[in-house]
Steps between C-alpha positions, in 0.01 A plus 500: 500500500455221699686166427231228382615214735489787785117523401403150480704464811211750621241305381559215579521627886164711442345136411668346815348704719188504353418138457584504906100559526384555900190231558199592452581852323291576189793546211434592116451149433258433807315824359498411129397136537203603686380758259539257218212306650309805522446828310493864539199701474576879612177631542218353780270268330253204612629127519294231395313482838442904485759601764695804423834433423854712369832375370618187545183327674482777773182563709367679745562216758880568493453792659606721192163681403421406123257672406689827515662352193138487277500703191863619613745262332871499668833433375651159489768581763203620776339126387824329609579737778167408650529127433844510676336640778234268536743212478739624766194593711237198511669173293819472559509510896197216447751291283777582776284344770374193282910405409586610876815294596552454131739679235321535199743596139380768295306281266319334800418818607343679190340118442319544868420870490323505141320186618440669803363833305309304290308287768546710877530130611939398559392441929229245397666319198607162513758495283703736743473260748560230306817662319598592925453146592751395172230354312569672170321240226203550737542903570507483091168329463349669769630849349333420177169446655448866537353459154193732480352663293636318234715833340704481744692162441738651312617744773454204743783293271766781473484582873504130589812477236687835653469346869565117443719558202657820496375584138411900471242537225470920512704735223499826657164580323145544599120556353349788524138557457248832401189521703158512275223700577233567647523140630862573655612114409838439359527576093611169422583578187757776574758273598819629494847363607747749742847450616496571850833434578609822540262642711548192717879621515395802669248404699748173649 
């Protein structure tokens, strides 16, 4: 058997190397804290505007075909695996080119890109520019502003807290939804809370 100092030794390596994070790469965290301003609904339904939509806010805009996904729920893992994709695919390389000539730390990062997946808007923000120019009381405010509809405040405070003050707010959990029928909305009321971390493990 192993000598116990030999694995903590091992551990405490393993954490080394992991909290050595490339920038801009989506990590657990980056993945979790993102989901925990969103939820998970595994089988297509219609948003509050009527567009199709699958997972974790997916539509057919991304390119990923939704609608496949209607009356054919999927597992949790094909939710994430698709949301990784979509991240890696159309967000992050916008957030690469709005911080270009800037190194961003992990929680800047996962602040930007939910803001980012929330809105579509990190190349016409302010508050990047703002936050580039070193005006960070101002790039706070200005971050903030992004305020509507009024729901979303909370999400707006925890993202402006991750990038300004380093302060994570996800626990390796998300909420996952039922789809009711025959209006194909989201089943409020089947609320349910999933750990996702290790499906993230595999997917990451």
């Amino acid at each position: 058997m192993m000598p116990l100092f030999i694995q903590q030794l091992i551990q405490l390596i393993s954490a080394f190397f992991k909290s050595r994070v490339e920038p801009f790469t989506i990590t657990e965290r980056v993945a979790m804290e993102i989901i925990s301003h969103e939820a998970i609904v595994p089988e297509a339904y219609k948003d509050s505007k009527g567009v199709w939509t699958w997972g974790i806010g997916v539509t057919n805009a991304s390119g990923h075909k939704v609608n496949r996904y209607k009356d054919n729920p999927q597992t949790i893992e094909r939710c994430l695996e698709i949301f990784i994709w979509l991240l890696n695919t159309k967000y992050v390389p916008a957030v690469k080119e709005a911080f270009e000539g800037f190194t961003l730390t992990e929680e800047q990062f996962a602040a930007a890109l939910s803001f980012h997946y929330n809105t579509g808007a990190i190349k016409k923000a302010s508050w990047v520019r703002l936050f580039k120019e070193g005006k960070v009381e101002e790039a706070k405010e200005s971050f903030m502003s992004w305020k509507k509809p009024p729901e979303i405040i909370t999400r707006r405070t925890k993202e402006c807290a991750l990038f300004f003050e380093g302060v994570w707010s996800a626990e390796g959990k998300a909420t996952v939804y039922d789809v009711k029928k025959p209006s194909y909305t989201p089943n409020w009321s089947s609320a349910r809370t999933v750990d996702i971390t290790k499906d993230l493990e595999k997917l990451l």
